[in-house]
mmCIF file as gemmi writes it, N, C-alpha and C atoms, coordinates in Angstrom:
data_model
loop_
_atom_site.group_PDB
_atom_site.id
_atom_site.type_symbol
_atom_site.label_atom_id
_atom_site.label_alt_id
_atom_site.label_comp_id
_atom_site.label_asym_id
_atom_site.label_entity_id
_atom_site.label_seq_id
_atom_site.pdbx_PDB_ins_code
_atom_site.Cartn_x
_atom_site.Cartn_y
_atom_site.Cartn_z
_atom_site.occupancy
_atom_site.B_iso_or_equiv
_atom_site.pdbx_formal_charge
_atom_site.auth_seq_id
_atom_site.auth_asym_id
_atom_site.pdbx_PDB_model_num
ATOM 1 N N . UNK Axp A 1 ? -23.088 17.596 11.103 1 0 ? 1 A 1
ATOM 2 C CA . UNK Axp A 1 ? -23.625 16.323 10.621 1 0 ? 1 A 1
ATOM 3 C C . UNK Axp A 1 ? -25.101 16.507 10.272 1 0 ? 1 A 1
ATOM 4 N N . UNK Axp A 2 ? -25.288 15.818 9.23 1 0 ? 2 A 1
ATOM 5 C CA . UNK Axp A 2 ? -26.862 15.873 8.586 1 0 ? 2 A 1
ATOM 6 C C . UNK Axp A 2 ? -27.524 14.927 9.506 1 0 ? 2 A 1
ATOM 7 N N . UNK Axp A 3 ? -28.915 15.309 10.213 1 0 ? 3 A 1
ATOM 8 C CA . UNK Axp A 3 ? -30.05 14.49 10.735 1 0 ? 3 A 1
ATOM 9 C C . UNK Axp A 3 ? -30.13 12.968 9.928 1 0 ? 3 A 1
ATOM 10 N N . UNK Axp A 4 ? -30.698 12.187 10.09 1 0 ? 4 A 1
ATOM 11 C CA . UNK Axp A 4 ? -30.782 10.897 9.858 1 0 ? 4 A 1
ATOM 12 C C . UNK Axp A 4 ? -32.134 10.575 10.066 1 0 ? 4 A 1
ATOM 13 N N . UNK Axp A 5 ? -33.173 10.11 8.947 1 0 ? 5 A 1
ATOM 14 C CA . UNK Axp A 5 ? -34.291 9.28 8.909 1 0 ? 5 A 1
ATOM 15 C C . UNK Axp A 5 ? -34.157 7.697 8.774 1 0 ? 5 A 1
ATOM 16 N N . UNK Axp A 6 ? -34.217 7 9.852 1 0 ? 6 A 1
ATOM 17 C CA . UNK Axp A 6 ? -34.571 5.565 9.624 1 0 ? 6 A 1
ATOM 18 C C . UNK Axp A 6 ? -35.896 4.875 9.619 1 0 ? 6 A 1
ATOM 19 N N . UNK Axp A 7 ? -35.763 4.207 8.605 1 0 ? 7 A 1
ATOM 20 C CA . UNK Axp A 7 ? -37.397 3.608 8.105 1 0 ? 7 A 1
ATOM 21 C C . UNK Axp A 7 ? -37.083 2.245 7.632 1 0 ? 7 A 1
ATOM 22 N N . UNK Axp A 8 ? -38.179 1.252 7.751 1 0 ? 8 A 1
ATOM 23 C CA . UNK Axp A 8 ? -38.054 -0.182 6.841 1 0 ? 8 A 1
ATOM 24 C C . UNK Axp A 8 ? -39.336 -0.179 6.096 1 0 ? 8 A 1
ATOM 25 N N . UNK Axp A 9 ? -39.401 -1.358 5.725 1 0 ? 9 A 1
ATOM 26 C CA . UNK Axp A 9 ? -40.319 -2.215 5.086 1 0 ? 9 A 1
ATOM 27 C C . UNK Axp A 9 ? -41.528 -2.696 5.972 1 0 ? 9 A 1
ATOM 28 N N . UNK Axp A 10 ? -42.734 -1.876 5.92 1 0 ? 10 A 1
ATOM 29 C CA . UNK Axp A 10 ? -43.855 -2.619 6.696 1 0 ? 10 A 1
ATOM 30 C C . UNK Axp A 10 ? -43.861 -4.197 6.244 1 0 ? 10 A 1
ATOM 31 N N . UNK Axp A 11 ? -43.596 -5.272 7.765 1 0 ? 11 A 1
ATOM 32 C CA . UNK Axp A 11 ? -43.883 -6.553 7.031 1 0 ? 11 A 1
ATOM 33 C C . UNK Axp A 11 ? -45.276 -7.209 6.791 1 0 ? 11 A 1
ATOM 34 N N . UNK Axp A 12 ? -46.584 -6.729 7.353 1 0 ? 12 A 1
ATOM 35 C CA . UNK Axp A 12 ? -47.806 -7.179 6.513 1 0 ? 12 A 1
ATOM 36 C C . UNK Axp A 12 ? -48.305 -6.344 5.606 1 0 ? 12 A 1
ATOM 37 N N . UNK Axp A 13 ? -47.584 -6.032 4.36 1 0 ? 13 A 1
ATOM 38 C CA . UNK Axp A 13 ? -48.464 -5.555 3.386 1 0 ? 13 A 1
ATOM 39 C C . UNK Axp A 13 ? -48.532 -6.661 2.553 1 0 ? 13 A 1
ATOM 40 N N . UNK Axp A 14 ? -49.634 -6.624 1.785 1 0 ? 14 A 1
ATOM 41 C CA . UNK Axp A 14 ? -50.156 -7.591 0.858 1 0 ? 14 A 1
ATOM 42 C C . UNK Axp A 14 ? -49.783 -7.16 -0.907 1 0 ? 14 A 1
ATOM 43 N N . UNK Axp A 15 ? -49.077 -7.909 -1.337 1 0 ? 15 A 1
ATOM 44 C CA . UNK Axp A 15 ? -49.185 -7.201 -2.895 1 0 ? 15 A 1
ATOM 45 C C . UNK Axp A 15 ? -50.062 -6.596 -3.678 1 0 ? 15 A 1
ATOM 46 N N . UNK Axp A 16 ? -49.295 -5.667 -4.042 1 0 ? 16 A 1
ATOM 47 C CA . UNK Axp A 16 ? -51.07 -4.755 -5.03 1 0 ? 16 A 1
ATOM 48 C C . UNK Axp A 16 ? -51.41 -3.836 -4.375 1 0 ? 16 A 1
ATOM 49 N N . UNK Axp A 17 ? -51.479 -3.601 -2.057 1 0 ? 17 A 1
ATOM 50 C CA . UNK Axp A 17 ? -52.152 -3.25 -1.511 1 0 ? 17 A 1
ATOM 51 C C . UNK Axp A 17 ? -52.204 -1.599 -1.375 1 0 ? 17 A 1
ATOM 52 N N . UNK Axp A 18 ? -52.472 -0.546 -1.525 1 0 ? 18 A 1
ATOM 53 C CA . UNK Axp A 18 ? -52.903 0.616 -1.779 1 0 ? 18 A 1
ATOM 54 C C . UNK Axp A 18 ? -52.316 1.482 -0.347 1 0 ? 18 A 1
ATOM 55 N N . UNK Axp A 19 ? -51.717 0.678 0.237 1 0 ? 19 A 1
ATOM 56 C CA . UNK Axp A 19 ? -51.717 1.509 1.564 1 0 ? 19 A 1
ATOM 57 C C . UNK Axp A 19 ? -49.915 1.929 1.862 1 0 ? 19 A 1
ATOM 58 N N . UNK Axp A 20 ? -49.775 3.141 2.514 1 0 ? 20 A 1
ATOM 59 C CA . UNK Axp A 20 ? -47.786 3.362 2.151 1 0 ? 20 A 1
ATOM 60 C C . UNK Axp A 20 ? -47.114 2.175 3.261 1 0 ? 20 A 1
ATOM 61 N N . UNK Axp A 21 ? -46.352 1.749 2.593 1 0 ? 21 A 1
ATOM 62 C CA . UNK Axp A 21 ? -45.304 0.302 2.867 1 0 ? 21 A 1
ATOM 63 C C . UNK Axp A 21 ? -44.345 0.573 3.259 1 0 ? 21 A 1
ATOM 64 N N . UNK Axp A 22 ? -44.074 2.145 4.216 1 0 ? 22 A 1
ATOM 65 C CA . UNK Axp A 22 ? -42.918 1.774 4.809 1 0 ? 22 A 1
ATOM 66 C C . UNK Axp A 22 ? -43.315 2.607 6.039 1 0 ? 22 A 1
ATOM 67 N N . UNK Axp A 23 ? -42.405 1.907 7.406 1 0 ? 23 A 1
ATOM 68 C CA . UNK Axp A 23 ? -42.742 2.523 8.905 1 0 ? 23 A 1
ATOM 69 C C . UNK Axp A 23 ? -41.705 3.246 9.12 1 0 ? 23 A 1
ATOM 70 N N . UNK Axp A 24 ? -41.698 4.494 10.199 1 0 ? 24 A 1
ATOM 71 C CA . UNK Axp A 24 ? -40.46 5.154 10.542 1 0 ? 24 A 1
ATOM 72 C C . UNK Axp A 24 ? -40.065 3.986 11.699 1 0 ? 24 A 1
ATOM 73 N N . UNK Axp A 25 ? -39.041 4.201 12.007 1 0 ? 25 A 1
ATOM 74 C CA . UNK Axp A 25 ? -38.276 3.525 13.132 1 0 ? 25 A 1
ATOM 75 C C . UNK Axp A 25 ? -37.425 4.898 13.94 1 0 ? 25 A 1
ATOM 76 N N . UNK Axp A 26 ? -36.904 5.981 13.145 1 0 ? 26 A 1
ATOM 77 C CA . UNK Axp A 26 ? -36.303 6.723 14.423 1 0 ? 26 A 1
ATOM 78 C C . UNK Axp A 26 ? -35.479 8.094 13.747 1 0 ? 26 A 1
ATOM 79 N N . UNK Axp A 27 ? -35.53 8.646 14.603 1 0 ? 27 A 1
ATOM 80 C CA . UNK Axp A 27 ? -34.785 10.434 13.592 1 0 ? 27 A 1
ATOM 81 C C . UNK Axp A 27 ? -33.696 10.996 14.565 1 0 ? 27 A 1
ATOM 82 N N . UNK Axp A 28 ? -32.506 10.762 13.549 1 0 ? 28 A 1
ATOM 83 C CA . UNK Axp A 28 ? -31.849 11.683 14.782 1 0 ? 28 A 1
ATOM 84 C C . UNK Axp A 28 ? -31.183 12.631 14.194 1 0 ? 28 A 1
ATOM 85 N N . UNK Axp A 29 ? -30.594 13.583 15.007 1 0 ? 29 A 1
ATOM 86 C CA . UNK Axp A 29 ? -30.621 15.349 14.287 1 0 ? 29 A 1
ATOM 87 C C . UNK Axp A 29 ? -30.791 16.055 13.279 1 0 ? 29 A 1
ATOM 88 N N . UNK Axp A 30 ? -32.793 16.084 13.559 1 0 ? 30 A 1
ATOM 89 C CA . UNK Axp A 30 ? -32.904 17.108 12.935 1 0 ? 30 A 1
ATOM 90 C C . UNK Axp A 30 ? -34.263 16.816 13.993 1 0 ? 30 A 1
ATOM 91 N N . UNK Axp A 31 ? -34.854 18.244 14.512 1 0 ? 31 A 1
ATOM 92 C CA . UNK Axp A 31 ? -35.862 18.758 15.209 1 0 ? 31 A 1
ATOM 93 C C . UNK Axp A 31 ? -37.238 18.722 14.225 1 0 ? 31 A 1
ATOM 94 N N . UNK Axp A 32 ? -37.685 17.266 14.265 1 0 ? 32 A 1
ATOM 95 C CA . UNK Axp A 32 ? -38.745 17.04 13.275 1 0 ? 32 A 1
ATOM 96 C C . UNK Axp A 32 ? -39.183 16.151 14.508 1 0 ? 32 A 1
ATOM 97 N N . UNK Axp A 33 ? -41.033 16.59 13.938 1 0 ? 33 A 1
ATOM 98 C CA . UNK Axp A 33 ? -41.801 15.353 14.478 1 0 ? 33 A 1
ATOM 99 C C . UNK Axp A 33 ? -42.749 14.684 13.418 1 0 ? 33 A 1
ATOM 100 N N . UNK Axp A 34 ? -42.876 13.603 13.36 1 0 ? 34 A 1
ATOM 101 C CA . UNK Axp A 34 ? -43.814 13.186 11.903 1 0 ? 34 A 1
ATOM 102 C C . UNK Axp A 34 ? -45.465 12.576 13.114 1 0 ? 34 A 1
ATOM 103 N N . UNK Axp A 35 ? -46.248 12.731 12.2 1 0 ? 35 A 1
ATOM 104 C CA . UNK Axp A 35 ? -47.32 12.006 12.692 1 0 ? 35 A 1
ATOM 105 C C . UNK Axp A 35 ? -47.86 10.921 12.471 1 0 ? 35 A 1
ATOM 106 N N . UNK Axp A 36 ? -47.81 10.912 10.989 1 0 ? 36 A 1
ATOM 107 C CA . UNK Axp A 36 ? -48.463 9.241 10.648 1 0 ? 36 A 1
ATOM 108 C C . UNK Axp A 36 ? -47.273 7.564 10.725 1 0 ? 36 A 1
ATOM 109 N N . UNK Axp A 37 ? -47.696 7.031 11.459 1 0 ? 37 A 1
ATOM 110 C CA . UNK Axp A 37 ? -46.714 5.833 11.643 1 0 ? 37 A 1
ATOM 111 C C . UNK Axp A 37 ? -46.084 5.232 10.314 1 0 ? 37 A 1
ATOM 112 N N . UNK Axp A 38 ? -46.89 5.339 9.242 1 0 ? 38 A 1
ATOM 113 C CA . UNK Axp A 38 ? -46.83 4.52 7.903 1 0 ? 38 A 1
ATOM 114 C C . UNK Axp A 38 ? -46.761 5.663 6.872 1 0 ? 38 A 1
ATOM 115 N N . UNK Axp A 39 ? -45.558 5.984 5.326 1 0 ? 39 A 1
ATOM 116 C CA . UNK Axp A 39 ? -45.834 6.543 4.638 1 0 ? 39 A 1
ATOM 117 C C . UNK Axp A 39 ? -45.553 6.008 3.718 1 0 ? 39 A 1
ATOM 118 N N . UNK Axp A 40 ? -44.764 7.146 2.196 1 0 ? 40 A 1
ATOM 119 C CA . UNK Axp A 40 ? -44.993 6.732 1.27 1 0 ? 40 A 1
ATOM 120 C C . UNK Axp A 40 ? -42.825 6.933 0.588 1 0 ? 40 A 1
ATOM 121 N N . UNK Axp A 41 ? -42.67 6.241 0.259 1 0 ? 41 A 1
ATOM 122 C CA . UNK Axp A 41 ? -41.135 6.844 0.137 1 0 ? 41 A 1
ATOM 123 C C . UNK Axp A 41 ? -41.153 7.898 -0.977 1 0 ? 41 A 1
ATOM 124 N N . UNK Axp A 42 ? -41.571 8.229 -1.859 1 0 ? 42 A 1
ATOM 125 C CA . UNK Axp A 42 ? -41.819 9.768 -1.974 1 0 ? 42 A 1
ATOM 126 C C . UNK Axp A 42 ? -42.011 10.468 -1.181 1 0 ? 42 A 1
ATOM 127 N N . UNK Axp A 43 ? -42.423 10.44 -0.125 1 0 ? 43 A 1
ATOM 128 C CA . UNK Axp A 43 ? -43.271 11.436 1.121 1 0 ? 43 A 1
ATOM 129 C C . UNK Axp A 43 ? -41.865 11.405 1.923 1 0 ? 43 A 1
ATOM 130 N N . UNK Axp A 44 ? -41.503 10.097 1.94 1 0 ? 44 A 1
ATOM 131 C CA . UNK Axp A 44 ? -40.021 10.434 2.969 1 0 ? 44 A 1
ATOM 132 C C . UNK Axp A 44 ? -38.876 10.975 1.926 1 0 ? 44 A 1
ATOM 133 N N . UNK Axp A 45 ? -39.076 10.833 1.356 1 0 ? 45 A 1
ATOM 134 C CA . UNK Axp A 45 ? -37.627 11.52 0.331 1 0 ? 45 A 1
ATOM 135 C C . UNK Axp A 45 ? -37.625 13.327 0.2 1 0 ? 45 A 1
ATOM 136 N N . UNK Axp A 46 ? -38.874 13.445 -0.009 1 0 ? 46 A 1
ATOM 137 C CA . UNK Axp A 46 ? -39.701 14.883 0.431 1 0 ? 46 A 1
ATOM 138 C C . UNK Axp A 46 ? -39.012 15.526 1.634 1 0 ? 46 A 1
ATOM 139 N N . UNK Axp A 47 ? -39.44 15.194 2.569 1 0 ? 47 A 1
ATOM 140 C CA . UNK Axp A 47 ? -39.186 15.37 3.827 1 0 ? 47 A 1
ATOM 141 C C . UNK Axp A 47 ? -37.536 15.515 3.954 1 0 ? 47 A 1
ATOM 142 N N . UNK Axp A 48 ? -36.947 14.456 3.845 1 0 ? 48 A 1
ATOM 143 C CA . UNK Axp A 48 ? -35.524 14.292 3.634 1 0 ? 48 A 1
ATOM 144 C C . UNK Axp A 48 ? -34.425 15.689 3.281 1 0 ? 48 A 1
ATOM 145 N N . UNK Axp A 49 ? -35.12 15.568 1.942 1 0 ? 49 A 1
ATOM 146 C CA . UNK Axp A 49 ? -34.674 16.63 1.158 1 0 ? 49 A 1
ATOM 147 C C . UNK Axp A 49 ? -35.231 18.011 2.09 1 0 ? 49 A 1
ATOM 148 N N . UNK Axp A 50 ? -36.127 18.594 1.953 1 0 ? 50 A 1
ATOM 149 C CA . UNK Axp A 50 ? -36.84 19.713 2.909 1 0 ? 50 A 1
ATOM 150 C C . UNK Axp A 50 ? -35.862 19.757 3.681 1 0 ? 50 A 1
ATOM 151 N N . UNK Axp A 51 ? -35.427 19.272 4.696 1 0 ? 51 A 1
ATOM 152 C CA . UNK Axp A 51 ? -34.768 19.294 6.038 1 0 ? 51 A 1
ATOM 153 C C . UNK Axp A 51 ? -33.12 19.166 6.049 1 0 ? 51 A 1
ATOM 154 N N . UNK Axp A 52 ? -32.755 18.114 4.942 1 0 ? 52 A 1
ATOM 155 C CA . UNK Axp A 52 ? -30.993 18.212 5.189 1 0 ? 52 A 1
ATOM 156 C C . UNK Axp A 52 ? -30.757 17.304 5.326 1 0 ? 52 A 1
ATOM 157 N N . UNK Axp A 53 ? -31.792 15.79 5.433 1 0 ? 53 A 1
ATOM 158 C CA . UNK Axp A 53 ? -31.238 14.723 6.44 1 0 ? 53 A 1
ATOM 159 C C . UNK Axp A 53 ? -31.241 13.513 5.541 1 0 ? 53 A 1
ATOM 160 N N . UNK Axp A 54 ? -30.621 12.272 5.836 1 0 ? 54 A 1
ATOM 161 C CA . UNK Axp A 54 ? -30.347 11.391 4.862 1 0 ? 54 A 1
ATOM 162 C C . UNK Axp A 54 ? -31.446 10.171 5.381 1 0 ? 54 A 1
ATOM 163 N N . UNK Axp A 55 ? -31.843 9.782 3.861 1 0 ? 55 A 1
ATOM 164 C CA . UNK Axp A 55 ? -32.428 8.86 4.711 1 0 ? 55 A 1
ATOM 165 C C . UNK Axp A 55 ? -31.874 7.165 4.712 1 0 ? 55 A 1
ATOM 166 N N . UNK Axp A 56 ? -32.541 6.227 5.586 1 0 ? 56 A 1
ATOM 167 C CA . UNK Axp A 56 ? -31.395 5.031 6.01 1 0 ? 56 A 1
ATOM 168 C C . UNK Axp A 56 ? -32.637 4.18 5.747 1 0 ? 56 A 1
ATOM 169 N N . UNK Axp A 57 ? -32.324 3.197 5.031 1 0 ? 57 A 1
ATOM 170 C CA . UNK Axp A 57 ? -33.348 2.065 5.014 1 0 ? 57 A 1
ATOM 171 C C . UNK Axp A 57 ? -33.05 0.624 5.489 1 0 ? 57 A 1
ATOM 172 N N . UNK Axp A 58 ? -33.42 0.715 6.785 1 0 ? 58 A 1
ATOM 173 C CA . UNK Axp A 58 ? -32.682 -0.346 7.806 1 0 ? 58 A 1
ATOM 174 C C . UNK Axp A 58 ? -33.505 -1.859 7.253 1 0 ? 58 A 1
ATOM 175 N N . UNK Axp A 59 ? -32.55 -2.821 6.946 1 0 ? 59 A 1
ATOM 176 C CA . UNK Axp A 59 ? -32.254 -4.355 6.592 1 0 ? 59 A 1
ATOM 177 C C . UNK Axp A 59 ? -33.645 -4.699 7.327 1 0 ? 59 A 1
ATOM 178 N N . UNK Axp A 60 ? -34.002 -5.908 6.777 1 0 ? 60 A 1
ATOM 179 C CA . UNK Axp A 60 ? -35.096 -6.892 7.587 1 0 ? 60 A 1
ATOM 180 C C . UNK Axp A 60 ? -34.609 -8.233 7.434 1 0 ? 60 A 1
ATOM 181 N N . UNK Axp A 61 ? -34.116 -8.641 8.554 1 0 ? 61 A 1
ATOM 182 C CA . UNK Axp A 61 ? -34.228 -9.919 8.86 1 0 ? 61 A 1
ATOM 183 C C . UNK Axp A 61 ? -35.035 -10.913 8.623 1 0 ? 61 A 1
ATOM 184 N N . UNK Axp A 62 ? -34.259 -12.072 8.972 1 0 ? 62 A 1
ATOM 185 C CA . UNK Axp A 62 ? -35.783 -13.336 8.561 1 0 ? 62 A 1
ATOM 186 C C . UNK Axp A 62 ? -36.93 -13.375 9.749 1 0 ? 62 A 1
ATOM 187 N N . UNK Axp A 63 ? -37.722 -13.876 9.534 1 0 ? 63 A 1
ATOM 188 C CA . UNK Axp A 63 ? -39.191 -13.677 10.893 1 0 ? 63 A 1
ATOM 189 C C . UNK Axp A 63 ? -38.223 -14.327 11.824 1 0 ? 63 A 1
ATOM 190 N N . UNK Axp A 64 ? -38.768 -13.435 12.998 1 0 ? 64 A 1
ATOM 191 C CA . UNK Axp A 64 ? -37.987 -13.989 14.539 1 0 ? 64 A 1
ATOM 192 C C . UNK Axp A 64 ? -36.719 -13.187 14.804 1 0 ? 64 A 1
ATOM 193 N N . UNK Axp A 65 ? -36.202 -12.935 13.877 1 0 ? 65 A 1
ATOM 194 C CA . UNK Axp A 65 ? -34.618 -12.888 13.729 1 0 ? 65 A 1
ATOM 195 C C . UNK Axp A 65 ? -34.529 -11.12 14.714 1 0 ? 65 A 1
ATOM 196 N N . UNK Axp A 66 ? -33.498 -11.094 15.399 1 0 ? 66 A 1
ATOM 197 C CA . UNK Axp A 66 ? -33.738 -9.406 15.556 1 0 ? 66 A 1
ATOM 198 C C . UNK Axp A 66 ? -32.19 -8.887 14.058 1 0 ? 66 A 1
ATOM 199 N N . UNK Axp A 67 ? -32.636 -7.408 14.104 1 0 ? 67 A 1
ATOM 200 C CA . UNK Axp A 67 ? -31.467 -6.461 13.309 1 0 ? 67 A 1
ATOM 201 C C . UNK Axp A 67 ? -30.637 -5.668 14.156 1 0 ? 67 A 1
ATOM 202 N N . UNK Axp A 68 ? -29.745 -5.919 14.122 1 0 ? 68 A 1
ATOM 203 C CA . UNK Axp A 68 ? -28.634 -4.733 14.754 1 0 ? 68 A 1
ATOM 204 C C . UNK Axp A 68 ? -28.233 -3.929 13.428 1 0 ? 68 A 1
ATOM 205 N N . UNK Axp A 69 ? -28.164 -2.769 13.906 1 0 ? 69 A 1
ATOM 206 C CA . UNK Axp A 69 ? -28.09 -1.595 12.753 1 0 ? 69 A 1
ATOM 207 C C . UNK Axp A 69 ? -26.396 -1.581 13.284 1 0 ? 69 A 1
ATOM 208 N N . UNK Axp A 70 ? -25.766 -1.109 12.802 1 0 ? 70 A 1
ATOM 209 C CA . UNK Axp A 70 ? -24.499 -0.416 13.134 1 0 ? 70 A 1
ATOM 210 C C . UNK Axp A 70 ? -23.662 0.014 12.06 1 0 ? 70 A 1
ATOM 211 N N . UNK Axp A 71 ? -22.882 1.147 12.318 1 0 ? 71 A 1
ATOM 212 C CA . UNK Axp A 71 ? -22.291 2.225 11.364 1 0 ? 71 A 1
ATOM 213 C C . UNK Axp A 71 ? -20.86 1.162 10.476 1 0 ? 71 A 1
């Protein structure tokens, strides 16, 4: 089985704003560690590819709301 990158949607970015708009949330098999909390989805697709692993772009709920991920 291919490793798995899960990431969302940072929810305070501002339109226009210059800074990468999406957070990791969690990696599972593949023996990676990332450092910066926030990137760029080029940068994760990069990575992705490099390594073998797919990446998952987990849903956002309405404010308050929690997400259950499931297969």
């Amino acid at each position: 089985m291919a490793g798995r990158i899960f990431y969302r949607e940072r929810r305070k970015v501002a339109e226009g704003e210059k800074k990468p708009r999406f957070t990791l949330v969690a990696v599972t098999g593949v023996d990676l560690t990332f450092y910066p909390k926030h990137m760029r989805k080029q940068e994760l697709e990069q990575i992705a590819e490099a390594v073998g692993a797919e990446l998952i772009l987990l849903k956002d709920g309405e404010k308050g709301e929690e997400v259950e991920v499931t297969e």
